[in-house]
DOMARRO-75787 format. One record per residue (C-alpha): x, y, z; residue number from 1; chain. Coordinates in nm, 3 decimals. Layout:
BEGIN
+---------+---------+---------+-----+------+
:       u :       v :       w : pos : unit :
+---------+---------+---------+-----+------+
:       X :       Y :       Z : NUM :    A :
...
+---------+---------+---------+-----+------+
This chain:
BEGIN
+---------+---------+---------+-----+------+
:       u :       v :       w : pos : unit :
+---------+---------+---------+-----+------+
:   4.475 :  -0.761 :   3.497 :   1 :    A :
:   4.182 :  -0.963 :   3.353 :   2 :    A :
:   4.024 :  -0.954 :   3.690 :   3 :    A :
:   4.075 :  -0.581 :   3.746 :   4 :    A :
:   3.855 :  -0.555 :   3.429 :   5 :    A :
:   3.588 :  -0.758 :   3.492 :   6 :    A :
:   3.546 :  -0.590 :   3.821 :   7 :    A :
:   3.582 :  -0.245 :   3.677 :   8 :    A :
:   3.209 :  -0.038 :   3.715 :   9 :    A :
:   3.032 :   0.105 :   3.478 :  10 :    A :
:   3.117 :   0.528 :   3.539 :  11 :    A :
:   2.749 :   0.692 :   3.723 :  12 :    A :
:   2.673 :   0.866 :   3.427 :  13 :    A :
:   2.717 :   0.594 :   3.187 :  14 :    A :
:   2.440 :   0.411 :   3.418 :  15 :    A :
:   2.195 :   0.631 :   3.428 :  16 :    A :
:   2.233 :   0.751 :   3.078 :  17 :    A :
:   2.147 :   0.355 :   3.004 :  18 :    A :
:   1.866 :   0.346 :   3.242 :  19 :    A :
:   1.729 :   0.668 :   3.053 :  20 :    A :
:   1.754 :   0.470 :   2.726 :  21 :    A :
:   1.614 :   0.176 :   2.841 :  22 :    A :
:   1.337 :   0.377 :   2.951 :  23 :    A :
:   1.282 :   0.523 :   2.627 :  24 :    A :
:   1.259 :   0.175 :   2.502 :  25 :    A :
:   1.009 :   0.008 :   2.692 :  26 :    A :
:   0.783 :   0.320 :   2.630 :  27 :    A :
:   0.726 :   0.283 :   2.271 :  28 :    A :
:   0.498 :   0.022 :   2.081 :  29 :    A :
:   0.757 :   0.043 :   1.759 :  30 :    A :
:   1.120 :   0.104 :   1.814 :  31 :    A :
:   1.419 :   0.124 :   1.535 :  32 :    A :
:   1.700 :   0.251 :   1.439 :  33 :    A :
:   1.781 :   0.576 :   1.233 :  34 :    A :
:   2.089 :   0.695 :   1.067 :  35 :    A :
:   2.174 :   1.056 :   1.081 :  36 :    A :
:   2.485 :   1.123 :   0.917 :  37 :    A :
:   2.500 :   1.419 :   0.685 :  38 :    A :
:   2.230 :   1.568 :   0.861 :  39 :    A :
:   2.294 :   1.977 :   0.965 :  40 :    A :
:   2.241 :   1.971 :   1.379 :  41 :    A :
:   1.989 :   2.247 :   1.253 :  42 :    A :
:   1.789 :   2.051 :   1.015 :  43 :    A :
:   1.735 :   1.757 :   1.268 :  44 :    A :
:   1.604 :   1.968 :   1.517 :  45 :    A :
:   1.330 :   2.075 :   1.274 :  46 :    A :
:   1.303 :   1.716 :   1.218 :  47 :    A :
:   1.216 :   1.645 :   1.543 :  48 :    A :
:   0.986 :   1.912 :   1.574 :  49 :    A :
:   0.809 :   1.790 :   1.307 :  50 :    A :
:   0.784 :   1.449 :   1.449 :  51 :    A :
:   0.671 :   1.591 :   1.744 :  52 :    A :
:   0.334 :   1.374 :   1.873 :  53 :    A :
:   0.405 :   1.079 :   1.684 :  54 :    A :
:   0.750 :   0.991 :   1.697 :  55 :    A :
:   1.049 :   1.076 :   1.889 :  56 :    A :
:   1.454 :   1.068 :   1.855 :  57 :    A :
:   1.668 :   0.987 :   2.139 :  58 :    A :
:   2.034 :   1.022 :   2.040 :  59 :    A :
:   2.322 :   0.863 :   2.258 :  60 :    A :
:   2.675 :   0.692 :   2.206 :  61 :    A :
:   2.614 :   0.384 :   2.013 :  62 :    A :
:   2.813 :   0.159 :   2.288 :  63 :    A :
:   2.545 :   0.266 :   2.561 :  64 :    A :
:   2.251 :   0.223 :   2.272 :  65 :    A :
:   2.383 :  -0.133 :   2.273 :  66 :    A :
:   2.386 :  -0.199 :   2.607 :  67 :    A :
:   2.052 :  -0.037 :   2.660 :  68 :    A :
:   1.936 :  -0.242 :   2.339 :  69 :    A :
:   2.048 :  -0.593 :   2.503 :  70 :    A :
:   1.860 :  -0.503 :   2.881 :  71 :    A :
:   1.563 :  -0.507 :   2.765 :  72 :    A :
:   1.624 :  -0.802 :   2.554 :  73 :    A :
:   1.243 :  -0.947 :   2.454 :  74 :    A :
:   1.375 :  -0.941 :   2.080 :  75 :    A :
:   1.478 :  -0.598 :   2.023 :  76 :    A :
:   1.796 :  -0.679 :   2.079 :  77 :    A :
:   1.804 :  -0.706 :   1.712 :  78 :    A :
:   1.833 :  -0.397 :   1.646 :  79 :    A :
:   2.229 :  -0.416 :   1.765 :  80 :    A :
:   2.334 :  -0.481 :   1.444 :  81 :    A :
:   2.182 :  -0.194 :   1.256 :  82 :    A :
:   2.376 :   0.042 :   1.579 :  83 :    A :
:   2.698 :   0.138 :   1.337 :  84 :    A :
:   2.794 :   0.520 :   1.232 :  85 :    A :
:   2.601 :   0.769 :   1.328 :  86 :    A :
:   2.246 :   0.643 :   1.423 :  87 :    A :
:   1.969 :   0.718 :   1.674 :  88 :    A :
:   1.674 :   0.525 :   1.854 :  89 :    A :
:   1.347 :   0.640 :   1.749 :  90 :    A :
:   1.059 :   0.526 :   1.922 :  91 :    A :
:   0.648 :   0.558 :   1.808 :  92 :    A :
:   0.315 :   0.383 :   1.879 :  93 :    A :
:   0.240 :   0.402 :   1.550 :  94 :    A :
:   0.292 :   0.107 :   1.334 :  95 :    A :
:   0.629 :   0.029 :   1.121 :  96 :    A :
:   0.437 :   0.134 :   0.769 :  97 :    A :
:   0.283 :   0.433 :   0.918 :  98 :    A :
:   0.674 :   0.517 :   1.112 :  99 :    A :
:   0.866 :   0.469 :   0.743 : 100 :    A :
:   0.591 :   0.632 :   0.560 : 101 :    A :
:   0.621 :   0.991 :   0.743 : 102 :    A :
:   1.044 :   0.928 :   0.721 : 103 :    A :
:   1.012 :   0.923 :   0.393 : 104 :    A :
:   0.761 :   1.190 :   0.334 : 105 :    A :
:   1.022 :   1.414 :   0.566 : 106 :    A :
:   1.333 :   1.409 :   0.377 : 107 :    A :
:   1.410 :   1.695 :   0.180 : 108 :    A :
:   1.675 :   1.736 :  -0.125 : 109 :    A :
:   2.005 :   1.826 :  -0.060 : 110 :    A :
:   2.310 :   1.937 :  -0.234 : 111 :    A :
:   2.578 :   1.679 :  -0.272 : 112 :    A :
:   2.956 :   1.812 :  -0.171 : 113 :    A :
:   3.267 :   1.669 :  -0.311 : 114 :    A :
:   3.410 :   1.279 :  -0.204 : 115 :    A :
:   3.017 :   1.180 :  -0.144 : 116 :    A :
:   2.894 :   0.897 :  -0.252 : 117 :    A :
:   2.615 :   0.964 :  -0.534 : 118 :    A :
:   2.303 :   0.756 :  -0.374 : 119 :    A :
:   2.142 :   0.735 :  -0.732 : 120 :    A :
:   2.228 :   0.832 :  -1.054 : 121 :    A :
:   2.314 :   1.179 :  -1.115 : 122 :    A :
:   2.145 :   1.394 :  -1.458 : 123 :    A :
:   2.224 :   1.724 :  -1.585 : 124 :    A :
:   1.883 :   1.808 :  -1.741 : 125 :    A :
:   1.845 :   1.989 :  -2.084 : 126 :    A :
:   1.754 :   2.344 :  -2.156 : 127 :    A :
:   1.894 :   2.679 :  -2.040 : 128 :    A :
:   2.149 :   2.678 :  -1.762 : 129 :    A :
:   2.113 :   3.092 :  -1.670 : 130 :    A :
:   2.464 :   3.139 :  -1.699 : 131 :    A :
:   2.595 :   3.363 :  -1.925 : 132 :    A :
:   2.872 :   3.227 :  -2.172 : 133 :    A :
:   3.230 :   3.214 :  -2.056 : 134 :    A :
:   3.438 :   2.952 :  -1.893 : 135 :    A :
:   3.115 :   2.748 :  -1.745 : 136 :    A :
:   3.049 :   2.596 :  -2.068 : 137 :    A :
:   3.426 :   2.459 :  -2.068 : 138 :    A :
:   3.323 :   2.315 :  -1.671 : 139 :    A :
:   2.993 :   2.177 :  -1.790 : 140 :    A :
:   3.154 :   1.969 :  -2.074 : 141 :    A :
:   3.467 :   1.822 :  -1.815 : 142 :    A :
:   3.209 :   1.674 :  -1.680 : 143 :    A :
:   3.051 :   1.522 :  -1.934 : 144 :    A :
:   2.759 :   1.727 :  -2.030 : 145 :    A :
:   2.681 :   1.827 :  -2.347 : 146 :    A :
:   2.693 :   2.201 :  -2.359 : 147 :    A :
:   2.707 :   2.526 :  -2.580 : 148 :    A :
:   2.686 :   2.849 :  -2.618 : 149 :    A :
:   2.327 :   2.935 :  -2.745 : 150 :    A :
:   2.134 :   3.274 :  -2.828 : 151 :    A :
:   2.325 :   3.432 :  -2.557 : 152 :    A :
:   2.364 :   3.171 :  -2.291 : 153 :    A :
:   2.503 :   2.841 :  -2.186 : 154 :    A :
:   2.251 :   2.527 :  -2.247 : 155 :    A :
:   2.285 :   2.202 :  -2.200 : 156 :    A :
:   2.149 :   2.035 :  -2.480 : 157 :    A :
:   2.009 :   1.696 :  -2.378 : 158 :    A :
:   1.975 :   1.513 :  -2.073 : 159 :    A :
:   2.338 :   1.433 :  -1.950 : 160 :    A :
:   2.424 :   1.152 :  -1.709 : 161 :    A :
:   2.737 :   1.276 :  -1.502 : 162 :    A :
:   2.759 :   1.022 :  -1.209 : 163 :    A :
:   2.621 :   0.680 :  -1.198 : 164 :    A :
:   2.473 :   0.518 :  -0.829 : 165 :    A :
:   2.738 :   0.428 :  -0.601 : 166 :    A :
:   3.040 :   0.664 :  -0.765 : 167 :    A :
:   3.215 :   0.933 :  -0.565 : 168 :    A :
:   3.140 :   1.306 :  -0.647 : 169 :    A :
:   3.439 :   1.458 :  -0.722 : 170 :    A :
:   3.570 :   1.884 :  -0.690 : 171 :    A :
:   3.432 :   1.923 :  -1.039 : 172 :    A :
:   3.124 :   1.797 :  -0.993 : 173 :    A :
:   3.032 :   1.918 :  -0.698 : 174 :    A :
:   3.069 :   2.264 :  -0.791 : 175 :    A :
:   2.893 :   2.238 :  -1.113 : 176 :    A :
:   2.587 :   2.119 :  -0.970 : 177 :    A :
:   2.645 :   2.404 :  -0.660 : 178 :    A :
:   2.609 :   2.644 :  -0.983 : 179 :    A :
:   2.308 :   2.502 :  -1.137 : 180 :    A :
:   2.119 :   2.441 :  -0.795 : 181 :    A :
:   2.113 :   2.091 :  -0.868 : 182 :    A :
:   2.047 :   1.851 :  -0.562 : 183 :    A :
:   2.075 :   1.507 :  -0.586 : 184 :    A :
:   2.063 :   1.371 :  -0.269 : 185 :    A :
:   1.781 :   1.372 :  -0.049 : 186 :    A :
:   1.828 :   1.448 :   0.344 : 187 :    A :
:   1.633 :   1.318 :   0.646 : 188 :    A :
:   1.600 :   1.035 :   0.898 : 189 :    A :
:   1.678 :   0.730 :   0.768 : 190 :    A :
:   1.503 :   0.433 :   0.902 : 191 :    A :
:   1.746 :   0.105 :   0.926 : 192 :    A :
:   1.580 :  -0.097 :   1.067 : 193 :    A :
:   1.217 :  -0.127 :   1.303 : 194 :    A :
:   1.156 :  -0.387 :   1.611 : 195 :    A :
:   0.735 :  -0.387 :   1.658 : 196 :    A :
:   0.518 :  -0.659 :   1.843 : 197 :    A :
:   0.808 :  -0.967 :   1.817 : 198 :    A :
:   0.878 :  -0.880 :   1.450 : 199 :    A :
:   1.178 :  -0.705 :   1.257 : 200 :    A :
:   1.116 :  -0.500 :   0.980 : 201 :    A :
:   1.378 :  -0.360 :   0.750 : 202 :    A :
:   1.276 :  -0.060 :   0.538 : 203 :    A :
:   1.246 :  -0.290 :   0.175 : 204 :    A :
:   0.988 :  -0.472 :   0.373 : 205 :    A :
:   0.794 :  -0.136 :   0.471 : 206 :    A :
:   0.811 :  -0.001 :   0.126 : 207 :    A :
:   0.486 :  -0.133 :  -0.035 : 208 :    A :
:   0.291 :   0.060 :  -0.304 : 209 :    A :
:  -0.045 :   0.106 :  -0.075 : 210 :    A :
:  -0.281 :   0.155 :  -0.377 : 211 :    A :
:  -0.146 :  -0.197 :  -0.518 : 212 :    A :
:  -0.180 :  -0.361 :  -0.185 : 213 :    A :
:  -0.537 :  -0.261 :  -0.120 : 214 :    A :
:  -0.609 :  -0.369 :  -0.445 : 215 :    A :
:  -0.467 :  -0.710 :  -0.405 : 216 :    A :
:  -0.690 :  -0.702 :  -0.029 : 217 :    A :
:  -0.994 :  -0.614 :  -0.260 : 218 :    A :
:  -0.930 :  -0.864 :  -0.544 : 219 :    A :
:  -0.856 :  -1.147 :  -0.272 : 220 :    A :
:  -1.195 :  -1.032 :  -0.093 : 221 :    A :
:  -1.382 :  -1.046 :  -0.402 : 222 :    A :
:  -1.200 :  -1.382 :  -0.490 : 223 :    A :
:  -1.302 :  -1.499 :  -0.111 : 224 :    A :
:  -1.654 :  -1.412 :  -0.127 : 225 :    A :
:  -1.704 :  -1.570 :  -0.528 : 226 :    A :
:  -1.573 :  -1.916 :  -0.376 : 227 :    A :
:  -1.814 :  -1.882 :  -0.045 : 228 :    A :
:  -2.119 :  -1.859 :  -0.289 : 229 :    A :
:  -2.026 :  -2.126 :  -0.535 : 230 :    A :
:  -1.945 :  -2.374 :  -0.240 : 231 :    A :
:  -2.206 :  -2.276 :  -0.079 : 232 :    A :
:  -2.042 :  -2.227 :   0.232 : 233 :    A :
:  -2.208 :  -1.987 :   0.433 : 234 :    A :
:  -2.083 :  -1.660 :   0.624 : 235 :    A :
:  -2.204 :  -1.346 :   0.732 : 236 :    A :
:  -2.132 :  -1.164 :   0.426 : 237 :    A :
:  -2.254 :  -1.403 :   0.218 : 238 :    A :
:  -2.550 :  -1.591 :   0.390 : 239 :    A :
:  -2.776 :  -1.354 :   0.223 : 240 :    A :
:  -2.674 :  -1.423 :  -0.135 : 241 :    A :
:  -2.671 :  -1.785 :  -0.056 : 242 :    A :
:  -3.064 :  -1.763 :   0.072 : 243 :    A :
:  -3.120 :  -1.571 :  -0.247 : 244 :    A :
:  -2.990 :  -1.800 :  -0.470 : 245 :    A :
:  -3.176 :  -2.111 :  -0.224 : 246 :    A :
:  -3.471 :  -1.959 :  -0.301 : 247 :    A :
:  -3.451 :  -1.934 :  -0.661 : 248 :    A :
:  -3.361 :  -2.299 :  -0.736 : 249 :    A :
:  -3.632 :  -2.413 :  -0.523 : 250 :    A :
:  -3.886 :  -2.238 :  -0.727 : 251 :    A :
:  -3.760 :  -2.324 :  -1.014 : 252 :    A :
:  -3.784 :  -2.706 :  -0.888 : 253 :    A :
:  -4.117 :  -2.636 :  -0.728 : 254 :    A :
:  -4.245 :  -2.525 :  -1.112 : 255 :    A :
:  -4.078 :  -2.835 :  -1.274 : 256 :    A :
:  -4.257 :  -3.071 :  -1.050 : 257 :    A :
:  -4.542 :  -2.895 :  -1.030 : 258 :    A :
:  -4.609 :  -2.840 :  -0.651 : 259 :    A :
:  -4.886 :  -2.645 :  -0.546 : 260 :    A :
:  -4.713 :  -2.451 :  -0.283 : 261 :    A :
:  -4.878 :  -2.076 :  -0.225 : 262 :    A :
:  -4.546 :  -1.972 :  -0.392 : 263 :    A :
:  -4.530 :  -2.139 :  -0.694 : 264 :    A :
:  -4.925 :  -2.153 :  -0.768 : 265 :    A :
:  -4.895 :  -1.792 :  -0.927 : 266 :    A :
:  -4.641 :  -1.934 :  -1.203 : 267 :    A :
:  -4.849 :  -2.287 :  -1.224 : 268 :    A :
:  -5.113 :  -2.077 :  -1.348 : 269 :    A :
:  -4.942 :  -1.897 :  -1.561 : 270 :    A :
:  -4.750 :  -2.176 :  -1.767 : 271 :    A :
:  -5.062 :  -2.361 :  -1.763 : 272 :    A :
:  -5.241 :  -2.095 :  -1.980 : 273 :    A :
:  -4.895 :  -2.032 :  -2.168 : 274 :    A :
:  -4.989 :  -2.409 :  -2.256 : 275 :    A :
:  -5.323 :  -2.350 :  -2.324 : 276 :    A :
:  -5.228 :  -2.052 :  -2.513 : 277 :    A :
:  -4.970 :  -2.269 :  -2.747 : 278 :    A :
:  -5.212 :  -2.553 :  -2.788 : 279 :    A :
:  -5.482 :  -2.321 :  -2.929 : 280 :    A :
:  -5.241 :  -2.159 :  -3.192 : 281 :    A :
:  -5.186 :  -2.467 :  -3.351 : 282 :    A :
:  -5.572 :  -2.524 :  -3.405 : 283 :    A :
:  -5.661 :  -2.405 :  -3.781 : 284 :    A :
:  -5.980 :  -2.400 :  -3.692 : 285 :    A :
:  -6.093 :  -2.094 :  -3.504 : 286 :    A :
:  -6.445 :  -2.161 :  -3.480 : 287 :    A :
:  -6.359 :  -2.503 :  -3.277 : 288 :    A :
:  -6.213 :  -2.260 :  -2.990 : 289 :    A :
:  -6.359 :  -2.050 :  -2.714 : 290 :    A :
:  -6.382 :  -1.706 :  -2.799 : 291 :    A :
:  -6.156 :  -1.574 :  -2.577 : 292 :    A :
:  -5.921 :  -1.812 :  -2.740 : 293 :    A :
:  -5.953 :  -1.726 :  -3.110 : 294 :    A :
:  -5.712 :  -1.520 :  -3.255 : 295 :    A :
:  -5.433 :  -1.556 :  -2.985 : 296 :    A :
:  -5.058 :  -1.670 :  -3.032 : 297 :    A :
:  -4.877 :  -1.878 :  -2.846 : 298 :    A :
:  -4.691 :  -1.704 :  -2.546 : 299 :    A :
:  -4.321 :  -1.829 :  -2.407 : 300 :    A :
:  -4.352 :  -2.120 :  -2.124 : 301 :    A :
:  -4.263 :  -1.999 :  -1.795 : 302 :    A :
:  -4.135 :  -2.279 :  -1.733 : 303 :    A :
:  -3.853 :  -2.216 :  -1.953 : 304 :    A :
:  -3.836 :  -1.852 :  -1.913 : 305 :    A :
:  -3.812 :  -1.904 :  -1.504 : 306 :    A :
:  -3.522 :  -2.161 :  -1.602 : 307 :    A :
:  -3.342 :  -1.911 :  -1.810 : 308 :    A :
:  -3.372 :  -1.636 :  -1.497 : 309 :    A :
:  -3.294 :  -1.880 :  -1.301 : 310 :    A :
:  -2.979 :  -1.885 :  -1.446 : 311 :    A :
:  -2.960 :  -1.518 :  -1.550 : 312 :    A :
:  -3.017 :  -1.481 :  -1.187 : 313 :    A :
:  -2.747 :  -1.687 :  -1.066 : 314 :    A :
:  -2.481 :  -1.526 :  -1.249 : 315 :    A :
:  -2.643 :  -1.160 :  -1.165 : 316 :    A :
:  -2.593 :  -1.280 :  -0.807 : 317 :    A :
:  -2.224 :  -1.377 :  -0.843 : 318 :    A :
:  -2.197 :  -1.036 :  -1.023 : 319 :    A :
:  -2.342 :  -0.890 :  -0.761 : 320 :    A :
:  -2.144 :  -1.040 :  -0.498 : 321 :    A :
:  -1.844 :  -0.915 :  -0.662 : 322 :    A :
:  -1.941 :  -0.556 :  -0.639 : 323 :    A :
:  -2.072 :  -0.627 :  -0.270 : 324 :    A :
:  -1.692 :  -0.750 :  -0.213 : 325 :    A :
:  -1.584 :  -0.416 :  -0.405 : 326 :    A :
:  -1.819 :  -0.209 :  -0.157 : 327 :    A :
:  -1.769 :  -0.378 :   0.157 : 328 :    A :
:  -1.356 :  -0.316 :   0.070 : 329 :    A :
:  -1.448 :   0.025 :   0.059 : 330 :    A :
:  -1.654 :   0.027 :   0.373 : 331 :    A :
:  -1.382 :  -0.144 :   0.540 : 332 :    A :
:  -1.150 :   0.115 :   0.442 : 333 :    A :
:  -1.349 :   0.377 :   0.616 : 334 :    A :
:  -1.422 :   0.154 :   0.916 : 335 :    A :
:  -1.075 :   0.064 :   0.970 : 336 :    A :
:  -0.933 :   0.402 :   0.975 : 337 :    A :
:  -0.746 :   0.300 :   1.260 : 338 :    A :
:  -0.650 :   0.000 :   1.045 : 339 :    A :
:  -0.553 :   0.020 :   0.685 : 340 :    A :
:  -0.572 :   0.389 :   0.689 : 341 :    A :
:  -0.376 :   0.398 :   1.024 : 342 :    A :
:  -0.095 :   0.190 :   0.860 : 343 :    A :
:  -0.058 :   0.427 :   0.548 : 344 :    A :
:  -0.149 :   0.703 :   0.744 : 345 :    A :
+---------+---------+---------+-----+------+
């Protein structure tokens, strides 16, 4: 008997139905694995539809989805163990952010029927229900609202948790929140897990906040960049800044030394006649001074005042270099639409 088995082939249809999956595999950049339980036949199809161009669904028993999973083998095998219940293979060149991002975006609220599972907690809001008063009131309050009869109608008079996360809807229930239009579940594809370029991704790992995380890029950038400057280690987006700030310090040493170089002259002149200038003020006698020279006050050494730009200068430049970091992140950002934007979509 044990040899009958293992020589027992695999039915035509079985084969080929594997070979079409396997197919469907290899043709994708990103391929995981979607539940679809609860999900009207009607409803997926405009699900598909919708992911028409960017993604696609390829639905088959989960034993050949297996077997199709393991040929190809190259790690996305993997994705075996998420194959339980009623799933589908959904393949997309797009990356796994950009793939759980438009799942999410595509799920739609849902009524919730009786012996369901409530997938987060479950709230009878307050106000005005629309129902006139009769035996609904008595219904609302079995289930643990807080309800009355008010100017002519039934209200619910505060926010009313009914069901906590992970508790089964009963009859009840169900047909209370059937009355009030109330829909607590949501409805649509829902990614299990995601096999992309050797990695596995399950869907807590694709949920990121994206506005956080390019913050974080920009703050690390700006961090990056501030660290480049002060060790002066130089790179293309900060060589500039470093030649800058160079230049500054070696004028300011060229003025405290007193070199005559055609760059520094300019200022040699001028704190020598600040000098001058400050020599003449303290003179009480007027008529021992050049004319030009009587009367004046003494003017601020450039000396100093080039050391205090000099340092107003340097932290202008780190300043600077922070809001570079801030622009560049934003250039980047419209550069790499194929990037960061194509990851968030």
């Amino acid at each position: 008997m044990s040899s009958a088995r293992k020589t027992e082939t695999i039915p035509q249809w079985k084969r080929e139905e594997v070979d079409e999956l396997v197919e469907f595999i290899d043709s994708f950049n990103s391929v995981g694995i979607v539940g679809v339980a609860g999900i009207p036949s009607r409803q997926l199809q405009a699900m598909r539809r919708e992911l028409h161009g960017s993604a696609d669904v390829r639905m088959s028993r989960n034993t050949l989805t297996v077997r199709a999973l393991e040929e190809v083998d190259e790690g996305v095998e993997e994705l075996t163990g998420y194959v339980s219940g009623q799933v589908a293979l959904i393949g997309t060149n797009d990356n796994p952010f950009g793939l759980y991002k438009q799942l999410e975006a595509s799920k739609t609220p849902a009524p919730i029927n009786a012996g369901e599972v409530a997938p987060n907690d479950v709230v009878i809001p307050e106000g005005d229900t629309g129902v006139d008063p009769g035996p609904f009131v008595g219904e609302l309050q079995t289930v643990g609202a807080a309800a009355r009869i008010m100017d002519g109608s039934i209200k619910v008079t505060e926010d009313s948790k009914v069901l906590e996360e992970g508790e089964v809807v009963d009859d009840d229930l169900a047909n209370v929140l059937t009355e009030l239009g109330i829909e607590p579940k949501e409805v649509g594809l829902d990614l299990k897990g995601v096999y992309s370029e050797g990695v596995l991704f399950e869907p807590d790992e694709l949920a990121i906040d994206v506005d956080e995380y390019r913050a974080d890029v920009q703050s690390a950038a700006a961090a990056a960049r501030n660290l480049s400057v002060n060790a002066a280690y130089p790179t293309a987006a900060t060589a500039g800044t470093l030649l800058a700030k160079a230049s500054g310090e070696a004028k300011s040493v060229g003025l405290f030394a007193e070199i005559e170089s055609p760059d520094v002259v300019p200022d040699l002149i001028g704190k020598a006649d600040a000098q001058l200038r400050a020599l003449a003020a303290q003179i009480d006698d007027e008529e021992a001074l050049p004319e030009e020279l009587q009367g004046v006050e003494a003017t601020p050494d450039p000396e100093t005042d080039d050391a205090d730009e000099e340092e107003e200068q340097a932290d202008e430049e780190t300043e600077d270099a922070e809001e570079s970091t801030d622009d560049d992140a934003d250039d980047d950002g419209d550069d790499g639409g194929e990037g960061l934007g194509a990851m968030f979509g």
